[in-house]
N, CA and C of each residue as an Amber inpcrd file, in Angstrom:
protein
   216
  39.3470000 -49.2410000 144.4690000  39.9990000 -49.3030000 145.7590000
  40.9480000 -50.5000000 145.8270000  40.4970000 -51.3020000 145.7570000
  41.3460000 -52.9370000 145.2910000  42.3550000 -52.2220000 144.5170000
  42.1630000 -52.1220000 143.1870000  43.3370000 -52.4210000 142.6760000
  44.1610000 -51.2120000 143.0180000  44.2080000 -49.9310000 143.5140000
  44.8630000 -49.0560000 144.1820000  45.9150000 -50.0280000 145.0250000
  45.2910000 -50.6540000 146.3750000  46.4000000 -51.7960000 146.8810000
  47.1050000 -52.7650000 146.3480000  46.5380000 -52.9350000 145.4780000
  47.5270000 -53.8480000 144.3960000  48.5320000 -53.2760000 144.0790000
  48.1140000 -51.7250000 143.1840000  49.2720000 -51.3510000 142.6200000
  50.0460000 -50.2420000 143.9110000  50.2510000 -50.4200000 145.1860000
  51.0950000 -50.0820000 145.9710000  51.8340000 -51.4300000 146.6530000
  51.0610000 -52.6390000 146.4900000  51.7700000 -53.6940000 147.0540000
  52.8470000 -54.1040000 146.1550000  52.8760000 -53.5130000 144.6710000
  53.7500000 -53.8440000 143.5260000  54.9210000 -52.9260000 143.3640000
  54.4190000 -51.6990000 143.9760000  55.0790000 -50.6280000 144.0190000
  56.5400000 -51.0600000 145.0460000  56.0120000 -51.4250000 146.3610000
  56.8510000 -51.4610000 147.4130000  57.7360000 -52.7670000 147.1660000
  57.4050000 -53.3820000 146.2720000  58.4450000 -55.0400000 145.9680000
  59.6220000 -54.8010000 145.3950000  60.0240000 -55.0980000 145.4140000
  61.9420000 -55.4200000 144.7740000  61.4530000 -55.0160000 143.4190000
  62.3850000 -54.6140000 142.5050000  62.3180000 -54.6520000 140.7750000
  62.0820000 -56.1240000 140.6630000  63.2070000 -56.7470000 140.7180000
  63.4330000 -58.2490000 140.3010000  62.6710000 -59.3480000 141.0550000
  61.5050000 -59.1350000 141.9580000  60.3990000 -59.6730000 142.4040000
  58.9830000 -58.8200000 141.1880000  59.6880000 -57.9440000 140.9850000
  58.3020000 -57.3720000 140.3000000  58.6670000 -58.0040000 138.8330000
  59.7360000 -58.2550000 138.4890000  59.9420000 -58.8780000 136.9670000
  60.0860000 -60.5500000 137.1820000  60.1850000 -61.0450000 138.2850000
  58.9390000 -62.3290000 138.5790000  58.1990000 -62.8250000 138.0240000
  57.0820000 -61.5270000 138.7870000  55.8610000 -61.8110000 138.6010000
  55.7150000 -61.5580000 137.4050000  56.3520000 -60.4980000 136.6140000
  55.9450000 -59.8040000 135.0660000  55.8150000 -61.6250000 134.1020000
  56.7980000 -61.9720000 134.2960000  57.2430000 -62.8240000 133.5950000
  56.0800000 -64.7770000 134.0660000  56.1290000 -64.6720000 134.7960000
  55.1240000 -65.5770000 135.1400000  53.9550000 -65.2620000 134.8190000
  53.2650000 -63.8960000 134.6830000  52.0130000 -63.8890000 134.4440000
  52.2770000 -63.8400000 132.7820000  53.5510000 -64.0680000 132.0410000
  53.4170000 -63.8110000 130.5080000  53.2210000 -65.3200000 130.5110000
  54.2200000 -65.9980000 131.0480000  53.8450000 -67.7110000 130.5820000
  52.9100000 -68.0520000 130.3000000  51.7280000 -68.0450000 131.8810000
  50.7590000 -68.3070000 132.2290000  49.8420000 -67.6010000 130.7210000
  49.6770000 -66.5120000 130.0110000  49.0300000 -66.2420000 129.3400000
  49.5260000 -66.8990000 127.5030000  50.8430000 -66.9940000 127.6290000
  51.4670000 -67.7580000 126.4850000  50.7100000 -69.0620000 126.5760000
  50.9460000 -70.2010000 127.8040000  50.3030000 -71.4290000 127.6060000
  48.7430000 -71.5020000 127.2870000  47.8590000 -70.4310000 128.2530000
  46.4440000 -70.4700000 127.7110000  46.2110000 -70.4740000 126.2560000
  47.2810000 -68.7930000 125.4550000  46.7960000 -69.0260000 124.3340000
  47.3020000 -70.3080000 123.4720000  48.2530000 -70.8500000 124.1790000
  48.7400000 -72.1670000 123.1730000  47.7780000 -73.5100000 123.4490000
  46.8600000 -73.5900000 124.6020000  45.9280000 -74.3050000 124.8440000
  44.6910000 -73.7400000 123.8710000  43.7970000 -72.6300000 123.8330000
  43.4300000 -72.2800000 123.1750000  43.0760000 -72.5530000 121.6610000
  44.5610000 -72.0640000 121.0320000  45.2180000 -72.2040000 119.5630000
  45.0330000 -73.8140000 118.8760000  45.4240000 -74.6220000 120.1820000
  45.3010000 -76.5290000 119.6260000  43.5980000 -76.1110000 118.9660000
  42.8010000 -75.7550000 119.6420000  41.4360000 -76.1110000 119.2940000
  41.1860000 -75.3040000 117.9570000  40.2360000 -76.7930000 116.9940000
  39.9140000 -76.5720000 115.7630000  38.9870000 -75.3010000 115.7460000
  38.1060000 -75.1320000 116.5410000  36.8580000 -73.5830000 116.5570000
  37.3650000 -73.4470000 118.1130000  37.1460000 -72.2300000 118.1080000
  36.9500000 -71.1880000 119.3240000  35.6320000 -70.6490000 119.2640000
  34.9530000 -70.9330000 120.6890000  33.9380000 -70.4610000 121.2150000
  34.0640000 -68.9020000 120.9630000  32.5680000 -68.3440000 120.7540000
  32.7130000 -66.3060000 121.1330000  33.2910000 -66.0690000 121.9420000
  33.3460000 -67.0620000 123.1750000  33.5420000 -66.5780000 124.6160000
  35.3700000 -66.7380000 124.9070000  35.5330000 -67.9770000 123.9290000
  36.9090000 -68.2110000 123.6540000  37.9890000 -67.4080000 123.5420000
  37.0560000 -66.4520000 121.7380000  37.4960000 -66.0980000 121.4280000
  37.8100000 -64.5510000 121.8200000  37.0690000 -63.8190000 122.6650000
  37.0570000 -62.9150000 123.6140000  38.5780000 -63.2480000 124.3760000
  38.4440000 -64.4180000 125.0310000  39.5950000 -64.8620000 126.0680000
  40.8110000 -64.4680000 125.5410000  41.0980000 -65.3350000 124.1000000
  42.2340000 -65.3010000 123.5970000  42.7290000 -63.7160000 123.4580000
  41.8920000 -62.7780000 123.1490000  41.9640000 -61.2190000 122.4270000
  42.3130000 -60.3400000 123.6310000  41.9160000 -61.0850000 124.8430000
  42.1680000 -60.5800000 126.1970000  43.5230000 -60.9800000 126.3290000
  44.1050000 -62.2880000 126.3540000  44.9930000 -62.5830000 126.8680000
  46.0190000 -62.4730000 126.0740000  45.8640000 -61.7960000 124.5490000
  46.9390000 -61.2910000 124.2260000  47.0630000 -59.6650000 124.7160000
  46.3260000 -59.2750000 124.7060000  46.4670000 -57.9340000 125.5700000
  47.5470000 -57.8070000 126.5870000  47.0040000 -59.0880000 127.6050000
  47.7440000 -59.2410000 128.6960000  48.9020000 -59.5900000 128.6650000
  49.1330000 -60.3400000 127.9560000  50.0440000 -60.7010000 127.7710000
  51.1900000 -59.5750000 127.2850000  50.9790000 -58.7470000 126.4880000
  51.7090000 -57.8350000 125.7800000  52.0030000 -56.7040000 126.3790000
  51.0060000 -56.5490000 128.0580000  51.2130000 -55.5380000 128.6440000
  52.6030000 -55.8650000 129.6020000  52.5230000 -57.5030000 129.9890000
  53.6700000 -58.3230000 131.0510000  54.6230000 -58.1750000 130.0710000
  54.7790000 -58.3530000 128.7470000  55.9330000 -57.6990000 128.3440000
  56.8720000 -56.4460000 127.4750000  55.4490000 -55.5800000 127.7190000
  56.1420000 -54.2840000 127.9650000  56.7300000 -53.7240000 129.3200000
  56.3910000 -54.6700000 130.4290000  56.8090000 -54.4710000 131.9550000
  58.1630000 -55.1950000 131.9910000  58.1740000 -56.4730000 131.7240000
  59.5750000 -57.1090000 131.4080000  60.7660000 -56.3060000 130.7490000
  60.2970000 -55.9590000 130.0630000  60.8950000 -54.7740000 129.2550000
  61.6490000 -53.7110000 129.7400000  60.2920000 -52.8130000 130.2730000
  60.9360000 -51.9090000 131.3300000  61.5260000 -51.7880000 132.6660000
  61.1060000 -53.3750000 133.4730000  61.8350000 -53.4470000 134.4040000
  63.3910000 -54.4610000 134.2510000  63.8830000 -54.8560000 132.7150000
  64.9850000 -55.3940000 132.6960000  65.5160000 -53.8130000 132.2420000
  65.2740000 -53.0280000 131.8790000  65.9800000 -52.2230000 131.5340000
  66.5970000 -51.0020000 132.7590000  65.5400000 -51.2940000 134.0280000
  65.7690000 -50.7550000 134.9360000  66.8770000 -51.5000000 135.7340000
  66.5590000 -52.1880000 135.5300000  67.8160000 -53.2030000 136.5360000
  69.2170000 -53.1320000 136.1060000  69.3730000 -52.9850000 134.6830000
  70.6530000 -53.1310000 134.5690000  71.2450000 -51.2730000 134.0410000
């Protein structure tokens, strides 16, 4: 149910508010894993994080992607 409103509150935003956010949530997951990466061992739990947040990361820029391509 949540994320249903999410993805209509994303729906109804500008492209270029929605490639914003695309792009801020890639940083935000670039710097974790570069915080991450400094450390000599990664925790299991770490290392879960990191495997997540390249996910995420890769999904914000397949969206970047498709919403620069929409724009122009």
């Amino acid at each position: 149910m949540k994320q249903q409103v999410v993805s209509r509150a994303l729906e109804a935003m500008a492209p270029q508010e929605r490639l914003n956010l695309a792009e801020a949530r890639h940083r935000e997951c670039e710097a974790r894993l570069r915080e991450l990466g400094r450390r000599t061992y990664m925790t299991p739990a770490e290392q879960v994080e990191a495997a997540d947040l390249k996910k995420k990361k890769l999904l914000a820029k397949d969206e970047i992607t498709s919403l620069r391509r929409n724009l122009t």
